[in-house]
N, C-alpha and C positions, 0 to 999 in steps of 0.2 A: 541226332547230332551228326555233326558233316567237318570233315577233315581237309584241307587243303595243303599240297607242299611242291616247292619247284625240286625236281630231277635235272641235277647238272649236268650235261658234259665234262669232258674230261681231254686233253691233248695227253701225251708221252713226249717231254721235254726231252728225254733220250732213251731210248730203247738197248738194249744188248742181248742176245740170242747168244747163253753163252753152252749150252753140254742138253745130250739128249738124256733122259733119267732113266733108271729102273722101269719105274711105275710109267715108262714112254710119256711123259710130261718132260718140257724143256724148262730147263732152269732160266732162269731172265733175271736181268736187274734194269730197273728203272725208276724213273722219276713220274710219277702221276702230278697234274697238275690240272685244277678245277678251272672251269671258265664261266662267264654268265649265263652261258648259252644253254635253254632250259625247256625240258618239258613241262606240263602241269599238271598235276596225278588229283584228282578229287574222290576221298571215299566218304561213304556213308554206310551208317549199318543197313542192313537188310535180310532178307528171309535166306537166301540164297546169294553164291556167289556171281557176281555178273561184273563182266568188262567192257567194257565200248570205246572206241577211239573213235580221233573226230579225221583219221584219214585211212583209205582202205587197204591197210596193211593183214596177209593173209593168212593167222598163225590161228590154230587153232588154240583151243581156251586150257587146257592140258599141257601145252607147249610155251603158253607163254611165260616168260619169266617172272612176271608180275603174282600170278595166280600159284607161278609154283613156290615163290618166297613165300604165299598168304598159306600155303599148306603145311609147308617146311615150320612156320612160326607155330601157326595151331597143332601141329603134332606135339610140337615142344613144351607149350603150354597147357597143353591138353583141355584149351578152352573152344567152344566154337566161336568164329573170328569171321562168320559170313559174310559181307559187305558186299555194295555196289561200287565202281572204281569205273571213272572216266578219267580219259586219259588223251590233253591234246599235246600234239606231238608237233617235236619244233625241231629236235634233233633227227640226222638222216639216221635210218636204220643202213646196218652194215658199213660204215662208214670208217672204223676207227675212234672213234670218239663215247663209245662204251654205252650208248645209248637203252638198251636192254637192260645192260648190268646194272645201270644207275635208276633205272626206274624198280628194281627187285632191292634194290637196296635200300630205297628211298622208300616204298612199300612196308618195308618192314620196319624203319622207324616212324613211319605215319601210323601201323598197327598197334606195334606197341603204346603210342599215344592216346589213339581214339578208344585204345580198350584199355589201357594204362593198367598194363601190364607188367612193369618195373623189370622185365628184360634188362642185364646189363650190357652196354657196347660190345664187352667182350664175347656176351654168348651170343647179341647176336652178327658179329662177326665169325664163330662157328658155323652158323646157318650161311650166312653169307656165302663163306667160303665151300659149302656146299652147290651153290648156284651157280658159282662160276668166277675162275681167277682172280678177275679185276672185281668183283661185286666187293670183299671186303674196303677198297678204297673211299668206297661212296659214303661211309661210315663216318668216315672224318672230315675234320672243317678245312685241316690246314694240305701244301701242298706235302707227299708224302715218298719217302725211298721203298723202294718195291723188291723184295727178293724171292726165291722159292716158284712159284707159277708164277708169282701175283701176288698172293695171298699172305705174305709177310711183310708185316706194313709199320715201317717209324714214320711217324708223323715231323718233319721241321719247321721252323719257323723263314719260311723263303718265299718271297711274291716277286710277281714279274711287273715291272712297272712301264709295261706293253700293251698298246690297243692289240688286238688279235684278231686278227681276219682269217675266217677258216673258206676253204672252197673246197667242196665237195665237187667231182665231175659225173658223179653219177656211173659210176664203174663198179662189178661187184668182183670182190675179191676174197677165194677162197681162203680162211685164215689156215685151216689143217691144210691144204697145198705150199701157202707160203712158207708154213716153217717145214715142210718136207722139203721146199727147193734151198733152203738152208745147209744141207746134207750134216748138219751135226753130228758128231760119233759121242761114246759115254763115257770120253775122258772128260773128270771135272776137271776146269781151268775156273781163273776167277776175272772177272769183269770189273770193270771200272768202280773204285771206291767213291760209291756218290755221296756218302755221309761224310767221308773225310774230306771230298771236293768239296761242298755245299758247305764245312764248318766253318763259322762266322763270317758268311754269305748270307746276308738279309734280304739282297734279292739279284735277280740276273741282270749278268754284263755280258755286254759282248765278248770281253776275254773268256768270259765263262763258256760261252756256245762253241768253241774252239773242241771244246771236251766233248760235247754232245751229239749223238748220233743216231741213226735207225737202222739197226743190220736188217731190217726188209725192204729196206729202199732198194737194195742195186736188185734183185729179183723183179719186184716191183714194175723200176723203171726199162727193165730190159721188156717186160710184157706190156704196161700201159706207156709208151712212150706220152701218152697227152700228160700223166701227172707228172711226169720229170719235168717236163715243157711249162705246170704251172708251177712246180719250185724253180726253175729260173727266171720265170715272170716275177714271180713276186721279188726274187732279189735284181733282177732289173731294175723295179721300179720302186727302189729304197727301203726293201725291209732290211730290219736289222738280222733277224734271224729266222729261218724258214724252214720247216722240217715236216716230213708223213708223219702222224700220227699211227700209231697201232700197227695193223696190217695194212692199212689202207683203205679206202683211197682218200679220204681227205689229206689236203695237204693245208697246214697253218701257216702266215706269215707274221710275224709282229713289226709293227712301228712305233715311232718316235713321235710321230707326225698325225694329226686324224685325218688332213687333206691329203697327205702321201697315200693313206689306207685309201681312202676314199676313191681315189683317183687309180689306184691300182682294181680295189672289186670293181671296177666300171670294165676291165680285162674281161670279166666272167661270165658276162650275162649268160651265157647258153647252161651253168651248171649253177649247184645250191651254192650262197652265202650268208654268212653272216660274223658278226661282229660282237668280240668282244673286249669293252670298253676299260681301260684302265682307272683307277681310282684316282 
């Protein structure tokens, strides 16, 4: 029996970096939001656990995320869950766009399926949340408000009725350097109310993007000047709203227009793109 599922991408419609914690995790609030843009995970059972990708990325099999979600689940279930997992990759690794995360998450409800296992969402966003920050978002369908690392998650009912054009420039960016160039102290302060902003917002306006932001842009764009340079591009050439994702480096722009997008990723040839298409 053989398993098939796409792993989304993901942008951060707005980011906020708001107090350094106890536990030296930074509190955050933000908006996850899914895009088309997708790996493709295939398992099967097997004797043993095996991963292969169809591009030579260099992690070892212990380190990858994928393999450490298939552990974390079989611990929990205390089932053996060995399969083989190929894995073609569409999303840029280190990008901002949660690429790892969403393949460990998407992982874990392909397992739970292929072994139908009746896992509930909830437990296994425990696990999730194990893996890493952002991994519990991948869990859900809708776009979601984020608080705590990451890993507290409302799901809302909000779409962007935006084609998305992401461009990656191929830059890599320390995420534990970026939020150290934040200098955060551990006074809690509180961040922008995105549940009370987003209430009976069904999807984004431009009024709305007035509100929206990424406290690791100006860091960011003080070291990469190239990504500042392609968030100006893109609002040169008629996006409605453009913003870094994550830590970086991807930067997204959205249009109105498919010919505007179109005409604008023609800017990019030298870095990754690609597109995602509104409904």
């Amino acid at each position: 029996m053989s398993y098939k599922i796409k792993s989304y991408a993901k942008v951060n419609l707005s980011l906020e970096v708001l107090y350094k914690r106890k536990d030296n995790f930074h509190e955050i609030s933000t908006i996850f939001y899914k895009t088309k843009i997708h790996d493709l995970l295939h398992f099967s059972k097997s004797a043993k656990y095996e991963i292969s990708l169809d591009k030579n990325i260099d992690i070892p099999l212990q380190s990858n995320l994928i393999y450490k979600a298939a552990q974390l689940l079989q611990s929990f279930v205390e089932k053996d869950l060995s399969c083989s997992i190929k894995v073609e990759k569409n999303i840029p690794t280190g990008g901002g766009l949660g690429g790892g995360s969403s393949n460990a998450a998407y992982t874990l409800l392909a397992l739970n399926d292929l072994f139908d296992l009746k896992v509930s969402r909830e437990e296994l966003a425990k696990i999730a949340a194990q893996l890493g920050s952002d991994v519990p978002f991948f869990l859900y369908d809708k776009t979601c408000v984020a608080s705590g690392r990451g890993e507290i998650i409302t799901e809302i009912d909000f779409e962007v009725p935006y084609h998305i054009l992401l461009i990656n420039p191929g830059l890599h960016i320390s995420t534990p350097y970026a939020y150290k160039s934040l200098n955060r102290n551990n006074k809690p302060v509180k961040g922008t109310d995105y549940l009370k902003l987003l209430e009976n917002q069904p999807s984004l306006t431009p009024d709305l993007t007035s509100h929206f932001k990424n406290d690791f842009e100006e860091y960011v764009f003080k070291t990469f000047s190239k990504i500042y340079d392609i968030k100006n591009a893109l609002y040169e050439n008629n996006s409605v709203f453009a913003l870094m994702s994550g830590s970086g480096s991807t930067v997204f722009g959205m249009f109105y227009d498919v010919d505007n997008m179109e005409k604008a990723k023609r800017l990019f040839s030298d870095c990754y793109t690609a597109v995602s298409y509104a409904d």
